[in-house]
VOGU-3710 file (C-alpha; in Angstrom, 3 decimals, decimal comma):
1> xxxxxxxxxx> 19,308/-1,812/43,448  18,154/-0,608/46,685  20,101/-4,236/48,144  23,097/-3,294/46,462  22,984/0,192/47,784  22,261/-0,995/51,386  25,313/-3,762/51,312  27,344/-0,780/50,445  26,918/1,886/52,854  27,028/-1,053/55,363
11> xxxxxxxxxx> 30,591/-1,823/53,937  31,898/1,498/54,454  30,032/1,732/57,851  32,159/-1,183/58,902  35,428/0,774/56,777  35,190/4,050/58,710  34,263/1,502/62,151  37,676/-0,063/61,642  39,558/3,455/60,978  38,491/4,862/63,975
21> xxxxxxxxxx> 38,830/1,758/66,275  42,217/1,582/64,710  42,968/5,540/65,304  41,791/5,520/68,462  43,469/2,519/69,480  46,829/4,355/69,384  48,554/5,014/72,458  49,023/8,555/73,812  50,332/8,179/76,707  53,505/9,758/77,392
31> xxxxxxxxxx> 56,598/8,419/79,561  56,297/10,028/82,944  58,023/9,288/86,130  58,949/11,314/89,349  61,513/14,310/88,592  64,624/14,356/89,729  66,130/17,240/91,252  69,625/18,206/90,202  71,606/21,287/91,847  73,921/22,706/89,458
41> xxxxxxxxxx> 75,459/25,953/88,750  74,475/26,599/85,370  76,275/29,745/84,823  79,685/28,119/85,437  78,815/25,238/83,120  78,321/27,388/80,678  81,271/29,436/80,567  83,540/26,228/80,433  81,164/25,226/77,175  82,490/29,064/75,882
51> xxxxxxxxxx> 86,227/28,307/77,105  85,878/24,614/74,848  84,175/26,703/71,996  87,531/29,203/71,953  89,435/25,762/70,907  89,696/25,624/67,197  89,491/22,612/66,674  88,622/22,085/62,552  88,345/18,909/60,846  89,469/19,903/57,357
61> xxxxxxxxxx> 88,434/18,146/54,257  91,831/15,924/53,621  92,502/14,881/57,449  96,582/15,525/56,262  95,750/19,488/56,641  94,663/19,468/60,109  96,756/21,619/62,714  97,192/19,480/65,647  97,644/22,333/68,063  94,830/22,764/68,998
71> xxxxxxxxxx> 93,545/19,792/69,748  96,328/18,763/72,001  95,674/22,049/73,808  92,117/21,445/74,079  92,913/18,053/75,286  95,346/20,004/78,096  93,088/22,259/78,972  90,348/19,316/79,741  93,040/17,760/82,013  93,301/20,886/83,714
81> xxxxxxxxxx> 89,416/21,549/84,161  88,748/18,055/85,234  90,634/17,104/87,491  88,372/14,844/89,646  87,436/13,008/86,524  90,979/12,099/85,705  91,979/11,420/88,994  89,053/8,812/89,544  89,184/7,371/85,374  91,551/5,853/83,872
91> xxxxxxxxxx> 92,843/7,898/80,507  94,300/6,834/77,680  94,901/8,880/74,662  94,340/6,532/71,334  94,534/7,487/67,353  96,826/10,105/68,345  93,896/12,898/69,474  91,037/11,076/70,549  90,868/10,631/74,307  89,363/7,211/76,055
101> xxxxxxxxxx> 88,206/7,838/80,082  87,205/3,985/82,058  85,044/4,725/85,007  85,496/1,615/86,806  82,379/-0,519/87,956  81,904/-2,093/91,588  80,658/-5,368/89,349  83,299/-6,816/87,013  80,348/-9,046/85,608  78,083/-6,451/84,620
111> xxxxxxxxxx> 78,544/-5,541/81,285  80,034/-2,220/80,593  78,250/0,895/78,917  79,806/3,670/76,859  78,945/7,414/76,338  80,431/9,298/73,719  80,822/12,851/72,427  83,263/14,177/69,825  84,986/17,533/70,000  85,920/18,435/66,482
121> xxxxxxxxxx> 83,891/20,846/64,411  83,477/21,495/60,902  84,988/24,745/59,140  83,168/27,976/58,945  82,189/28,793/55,654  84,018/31,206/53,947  82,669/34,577/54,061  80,207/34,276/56,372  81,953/35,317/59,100  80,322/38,366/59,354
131> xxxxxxxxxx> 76,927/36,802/59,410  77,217/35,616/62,845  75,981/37,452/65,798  78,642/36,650/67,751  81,786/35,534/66,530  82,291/31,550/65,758  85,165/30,999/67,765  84,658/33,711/70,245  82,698/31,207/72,973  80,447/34,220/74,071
141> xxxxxxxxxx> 77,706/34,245/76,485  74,765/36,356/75,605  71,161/36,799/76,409  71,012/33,433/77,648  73,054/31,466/75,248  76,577/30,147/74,593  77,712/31,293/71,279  79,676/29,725/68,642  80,972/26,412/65,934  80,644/22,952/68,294
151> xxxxxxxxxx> 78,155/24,493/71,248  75,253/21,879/69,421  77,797/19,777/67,529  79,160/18,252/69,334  81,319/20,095/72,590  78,272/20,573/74,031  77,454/17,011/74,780  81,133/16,400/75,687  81,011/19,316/78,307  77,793/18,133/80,060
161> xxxxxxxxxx> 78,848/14,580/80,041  82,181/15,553/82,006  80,368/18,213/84,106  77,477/15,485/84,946  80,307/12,838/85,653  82,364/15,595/87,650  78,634/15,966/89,342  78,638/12,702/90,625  82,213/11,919/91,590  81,890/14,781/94,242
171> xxxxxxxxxx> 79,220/12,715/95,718  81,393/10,166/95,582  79,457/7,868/93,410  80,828/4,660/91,680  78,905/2,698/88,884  77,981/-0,372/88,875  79,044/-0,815/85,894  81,635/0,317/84,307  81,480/3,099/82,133  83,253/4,620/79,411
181> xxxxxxxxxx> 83,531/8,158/78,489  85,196/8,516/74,656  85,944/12,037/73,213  86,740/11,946/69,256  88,924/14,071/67,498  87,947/13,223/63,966  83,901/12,762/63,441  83,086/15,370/61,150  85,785/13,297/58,804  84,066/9,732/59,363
191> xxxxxxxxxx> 86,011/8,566/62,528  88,012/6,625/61,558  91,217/7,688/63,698  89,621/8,602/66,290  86,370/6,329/67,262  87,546/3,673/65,249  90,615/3,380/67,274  88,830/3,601/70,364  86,178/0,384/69,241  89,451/-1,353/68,059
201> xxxxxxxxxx> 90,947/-1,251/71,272  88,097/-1,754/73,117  87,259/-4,824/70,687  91,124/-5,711/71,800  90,453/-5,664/75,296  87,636/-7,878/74,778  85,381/-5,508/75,898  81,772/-6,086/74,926  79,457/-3,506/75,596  76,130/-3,596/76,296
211> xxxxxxxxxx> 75,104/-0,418/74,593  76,714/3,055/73,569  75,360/6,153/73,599  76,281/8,912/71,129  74,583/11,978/69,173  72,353/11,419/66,433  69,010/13,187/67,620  67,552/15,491/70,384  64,650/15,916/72,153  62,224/18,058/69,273
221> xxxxxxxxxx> 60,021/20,536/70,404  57,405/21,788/67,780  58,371/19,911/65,007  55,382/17,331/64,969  51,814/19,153/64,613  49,169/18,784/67,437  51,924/17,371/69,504  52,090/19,147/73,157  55,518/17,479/74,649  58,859/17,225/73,643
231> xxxxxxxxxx> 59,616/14,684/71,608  62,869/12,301/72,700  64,032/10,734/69,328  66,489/7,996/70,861  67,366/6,996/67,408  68,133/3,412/66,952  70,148/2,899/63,823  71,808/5,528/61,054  71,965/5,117/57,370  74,543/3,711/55,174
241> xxxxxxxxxx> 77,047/5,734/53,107  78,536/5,401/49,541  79,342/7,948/46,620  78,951/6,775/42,926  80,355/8,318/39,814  78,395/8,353/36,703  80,789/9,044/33,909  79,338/9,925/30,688  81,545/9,719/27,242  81,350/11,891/24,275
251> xxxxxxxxxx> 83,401/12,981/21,323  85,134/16,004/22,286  86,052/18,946/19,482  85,000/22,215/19,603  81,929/24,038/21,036  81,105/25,781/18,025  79,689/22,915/15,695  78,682/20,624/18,482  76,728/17,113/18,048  73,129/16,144/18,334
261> xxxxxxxxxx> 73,981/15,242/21,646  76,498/16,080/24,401  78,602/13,950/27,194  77,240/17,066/29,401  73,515/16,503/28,095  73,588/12,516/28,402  74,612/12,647/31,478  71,911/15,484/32,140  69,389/13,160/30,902  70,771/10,329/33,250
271> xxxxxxxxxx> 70,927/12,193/36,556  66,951/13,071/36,096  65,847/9,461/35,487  67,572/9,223/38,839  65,957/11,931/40,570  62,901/11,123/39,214  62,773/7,561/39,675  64,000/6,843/43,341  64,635/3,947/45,070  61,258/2,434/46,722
281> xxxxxxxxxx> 60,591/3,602/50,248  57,628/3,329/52,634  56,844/3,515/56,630  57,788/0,098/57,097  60,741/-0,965/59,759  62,581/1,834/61,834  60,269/4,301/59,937  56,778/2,691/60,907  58,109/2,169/65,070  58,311/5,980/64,721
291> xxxxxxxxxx> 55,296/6,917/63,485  53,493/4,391/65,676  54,725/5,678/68,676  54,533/9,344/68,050  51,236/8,806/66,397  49,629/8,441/69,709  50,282/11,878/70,673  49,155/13,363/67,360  45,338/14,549/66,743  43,005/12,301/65,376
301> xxxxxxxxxx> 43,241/13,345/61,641  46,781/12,976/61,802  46,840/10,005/63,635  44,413/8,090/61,305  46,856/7,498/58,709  48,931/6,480/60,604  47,373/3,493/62,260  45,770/2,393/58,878  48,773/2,099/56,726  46,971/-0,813/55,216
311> xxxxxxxxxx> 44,948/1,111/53,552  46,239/4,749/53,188  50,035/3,951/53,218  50,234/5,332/49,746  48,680/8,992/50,451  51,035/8,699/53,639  54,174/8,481/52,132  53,005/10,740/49,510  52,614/13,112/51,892  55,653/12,519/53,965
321> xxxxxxxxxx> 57,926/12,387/50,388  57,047/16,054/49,688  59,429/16,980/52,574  63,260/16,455/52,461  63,800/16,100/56,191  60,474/12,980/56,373  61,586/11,588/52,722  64,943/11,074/53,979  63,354/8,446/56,583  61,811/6,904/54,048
331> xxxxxxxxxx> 63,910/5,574/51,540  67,499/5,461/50,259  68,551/9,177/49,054  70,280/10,296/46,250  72,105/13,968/45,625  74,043/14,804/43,340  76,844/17,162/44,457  79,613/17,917/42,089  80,131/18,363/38,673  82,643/17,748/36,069
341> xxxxxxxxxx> 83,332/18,395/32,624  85,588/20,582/30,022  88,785/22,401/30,726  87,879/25,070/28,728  84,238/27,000/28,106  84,777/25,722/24,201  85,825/22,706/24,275  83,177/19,730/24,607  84,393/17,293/27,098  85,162/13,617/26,283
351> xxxxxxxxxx> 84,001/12,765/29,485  81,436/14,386/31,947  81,054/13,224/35,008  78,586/13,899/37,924  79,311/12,611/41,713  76,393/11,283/43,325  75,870/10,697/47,436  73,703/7,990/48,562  72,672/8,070/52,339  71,338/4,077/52,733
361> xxxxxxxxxx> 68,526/3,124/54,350  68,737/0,321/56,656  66,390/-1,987/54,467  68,471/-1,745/51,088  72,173/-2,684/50,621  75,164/-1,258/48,577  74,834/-3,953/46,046  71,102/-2,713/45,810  71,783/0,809/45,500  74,679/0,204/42,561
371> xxxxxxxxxx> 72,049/-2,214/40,410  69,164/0,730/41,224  71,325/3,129/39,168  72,422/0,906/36,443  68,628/0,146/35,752  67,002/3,299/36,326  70,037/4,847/34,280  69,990/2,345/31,308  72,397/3,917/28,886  75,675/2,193/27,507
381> xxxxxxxxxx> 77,129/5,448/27,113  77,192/5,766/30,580  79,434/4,213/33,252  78,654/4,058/37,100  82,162/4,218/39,250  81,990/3,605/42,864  83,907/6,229/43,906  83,434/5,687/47,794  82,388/2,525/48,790  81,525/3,681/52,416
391> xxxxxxxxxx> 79,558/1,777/54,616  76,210/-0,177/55,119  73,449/0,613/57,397  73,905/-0,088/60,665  72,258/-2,448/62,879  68,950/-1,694/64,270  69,166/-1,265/68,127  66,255/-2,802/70,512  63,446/-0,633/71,750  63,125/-3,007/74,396
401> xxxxxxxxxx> 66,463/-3,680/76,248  67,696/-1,855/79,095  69,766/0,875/77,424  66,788/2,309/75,826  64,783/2,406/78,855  67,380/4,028/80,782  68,305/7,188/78,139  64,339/7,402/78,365  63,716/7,523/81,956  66,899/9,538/82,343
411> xxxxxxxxxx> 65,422/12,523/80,225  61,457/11,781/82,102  62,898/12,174/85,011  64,322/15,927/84,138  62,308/17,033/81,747  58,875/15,916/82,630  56,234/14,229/80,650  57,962/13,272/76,891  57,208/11,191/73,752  59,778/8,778/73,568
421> xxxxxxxxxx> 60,246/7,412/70,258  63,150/5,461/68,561  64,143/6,916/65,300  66,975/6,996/62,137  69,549/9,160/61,662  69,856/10,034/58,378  73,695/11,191/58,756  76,846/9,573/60,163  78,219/9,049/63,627  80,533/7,631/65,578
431> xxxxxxxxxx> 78,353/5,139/66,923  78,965/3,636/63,112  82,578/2,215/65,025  81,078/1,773/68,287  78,308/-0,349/67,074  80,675/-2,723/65,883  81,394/-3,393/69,975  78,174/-3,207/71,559  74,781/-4,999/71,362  73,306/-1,853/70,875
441> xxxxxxxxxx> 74,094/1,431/69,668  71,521/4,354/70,599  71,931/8,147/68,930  70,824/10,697/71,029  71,589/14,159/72,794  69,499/15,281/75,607  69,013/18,840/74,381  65,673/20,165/73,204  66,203/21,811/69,636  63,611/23,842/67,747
451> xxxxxxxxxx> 63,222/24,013/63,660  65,443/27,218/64,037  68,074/25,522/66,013  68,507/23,346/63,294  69,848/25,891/61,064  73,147/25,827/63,034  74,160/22,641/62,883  77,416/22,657/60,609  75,780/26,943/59,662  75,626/30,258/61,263
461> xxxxxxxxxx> 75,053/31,220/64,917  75,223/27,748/66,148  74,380/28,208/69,752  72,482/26,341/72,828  71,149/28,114/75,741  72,636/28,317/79,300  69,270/25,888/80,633  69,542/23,648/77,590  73,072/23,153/78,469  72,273/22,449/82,147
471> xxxxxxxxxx> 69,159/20,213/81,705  71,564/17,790/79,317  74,121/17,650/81,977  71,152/16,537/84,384  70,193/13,851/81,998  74,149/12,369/81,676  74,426/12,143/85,052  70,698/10,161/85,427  71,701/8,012/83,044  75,119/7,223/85,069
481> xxxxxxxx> 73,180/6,119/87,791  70,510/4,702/85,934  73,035/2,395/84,111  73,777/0,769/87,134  70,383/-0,388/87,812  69,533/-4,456/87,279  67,846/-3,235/84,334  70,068/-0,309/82,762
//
């Protein structure tokens, strides 16, 4: 007994040995490199971000309803603020709205790089116009911040990119590469006008690019626990799309003597075997170089987990499921969003139908998504429609090539000491066209964004602040010199 006892506490000796080797064998070290010095005046930056902002320019629901006005005025107006940039670029204006600048390259062999930003913005919602502090169109500067729709998403970006390129033509800088700088009308609507005529004549051209850089993440601050710098999320690939239908069939007649059982409550009873039975997930792939790399800068207890997946994986996504921003990283998502049924509040519908949106993750597939439902659903009586086909998981981008290295020693080199860590996006982008012409696409705006900030994005008081606003213009215009480097 006493043997047996012995052998045993020396087993878990050695267990707990291994755990803490393993947790303390995570690296914590965080990317740091001399700063950089930029000169800027911030103030004037920032009012040309509130002049953009004043620019309605909506992407509506059915692209047909869009009023063109005021994105070809927008585009004037960045003609006329510009001027260096389109003296020095070459600019072409492609799917109508979207607007393509070439910074030409002293080496024709170097392959090129691309940064991109869009400029359309979602609507406001209705009646909650008088929720905002300031109004959403207004582009007003107040207590430190530039107010209104687009200032995070994404005319922000677009501003500092041109003020950082602006920067740097007045010093009379010239790449080494060549760069482009595309602007897209149509984002918030999939792209497909404006991005995806940009890649198509870029693909044309026979351009190849090297890498692309567009939104998709920021640099977090406070997010993580135990966590003491600012986290740069250059996010290396973006979930898949597609919208399924599940259309349930019934008998119809009237709501006063009604069946056993309802089109509306079969398909009830399908759409929570679906939400409670989701598709398999896990901190494995994109997911697990995440965690692994911001693990290092957690404390120890939360860091343990995380370097002995092989044995607590299961309490770890557990814990990480409970959460709709970390379960989205995890797996394949599911939600659905619209319902529909009778014509009239007493008649029973023939046919019920819910809409369901599934955000891919880059290990499953359409094909596996579709068979998930049929299984999990099980019922003859109901049919699954694709409704929106949509698009696959993009390629996963490389941690190690010279594009990533250069977005993160651009932002070490103004902000300081940072996590770097690659990451998913869990919406869509642009870089979903761009992709298809480059050998990697990276997601990522050099902004620093709090858990409150994140309430703006496509809500109320969207807003960045006057430094925010200068510090990413710093980090465009490191990463234009920094892409000219052997290594960039």
């Amino acid at each position: 007994m006493k043997s047996a006892i012995r052998i045993l506490l020396g087993a878990v000796a050695v267990l707990v040995l291994v755990i803490v080797v393993r947790t303390l064998s995570m690296s914590s070290d965080a990317l740091e490199v001399p700063r950089v010095e930029i000169d800027l005046d911030e103030d004037a930056i920032a009012g040309r971000l509130a002049e953009a902002i004043r620019f309605e320019t909506v992407s509506p629901g059915p692209p047909a309803l869009r009023d063109p006005e005021p994105f070809r005025a927008f585009l004037s107006w960045v003609e006329q603020t510009y001027p260096l940039v389109h003296r020095k670029m070459k600019r072409e204006e492609l799917g109508d709205l979207s607007l393509l600048l070439t910074w030409p390259g002293t080496d024709p062999s170097a392959p090129p790089v691309l940064v991109t930003a869009h400029y359309d913005v979602v609507p406001v919602n209705s009646g909650s116009e008088a929720d905002w502090t300031h109004p959403p169109f207004g582009g007003e500067i107040a207590d430190g911040w530039v107010w209104g729709r687009g200032a995070l998403d994404d005319k922000g970006a677009m501003i500092a990119i041109l003020e950082a390129a602006t920067t740097l033509l007045e010093e009379g800088f010239q790449p080494r590469r060549t760069i482009y700088l595309a602007f897209g009308h149509d984002e918030e609507i999939g792209g497909r006008d404006g991005a995806g005529a940009i890649a198509e004549h870029l693909r044309a051209q026979g351009v190849r690019l090297a890498w692309s850089l567009d939104e998709g993440s920021f640099l977090i601050d406070g997010a993580y626990p135990g966590v003491d710098v600012p986290v740069a999320s250059i996010n290396v690939a973006e979930k898949g799309y597609t919208t399924l239908d599940l259309v349930a069939k019934g008998a119809g007649g009237h709501s006063s003597i009604p069946p056993r059982e309802t089109a509306v409550g079969v398909l009830a009873r399908a759409i929570l075997r679906l939400e409670e039975n989701p598709m398999p997930g896990g901190v494995s792939g994109v997911t697990a170089q995440m965690f692994e790399a911001l693990g290092g800068h957690m404390p120890f207890l939360y860091r343990a987990p995380l370097a002995n997946r092989w044995l607590l994986g299961g309490a770890l996504e557990a814990l990480l499921g409970g959460s709709g921003a970390s379960n989205a990283i995890l797996r394949t998502t599911m939600a659905p969003t619209m319902l529909e049924g009778s014509v009239k509040e007493n008649v029973l519908p023939t046919e019920a139908i819910a809409t369901i949106n599934f955000r891919i993750h880059p290990r499953d597939s359409f094909e596996e998504v579709v068979a998930h439902v049929k299984h999990v659903v099980d019922d003859e009586r109901v049919e699954v429609r694709v409704r929106r086909a949509g698009n696959e998981a993009s390629e996963i981008a490389s941690t190690t090539a010279g594009g990533y290295r250069t977005i993160a020693r651009s932002v070490a080199e103004v902000f300081g000491p940072v996590a770097v860590v690659p990451g998913l996006t869990v919406g869509g982008t642009d870089s979903r066209h761009y992709g298809q012409v480059a050998d990697d696409a990276y997601r990522f705006n050099p902004m620093v964004v709090t858990l409150e900030d994140v309430e703006g994005f496509h809500g109320t008081n969207e807003r960045i602040s006057i430094e925010n606003l200068a510090q990413a213009t710093r980090v465009y215009a490191r990463i234009f010199r920094n892409a000219g480097s052997p290594e960039g």
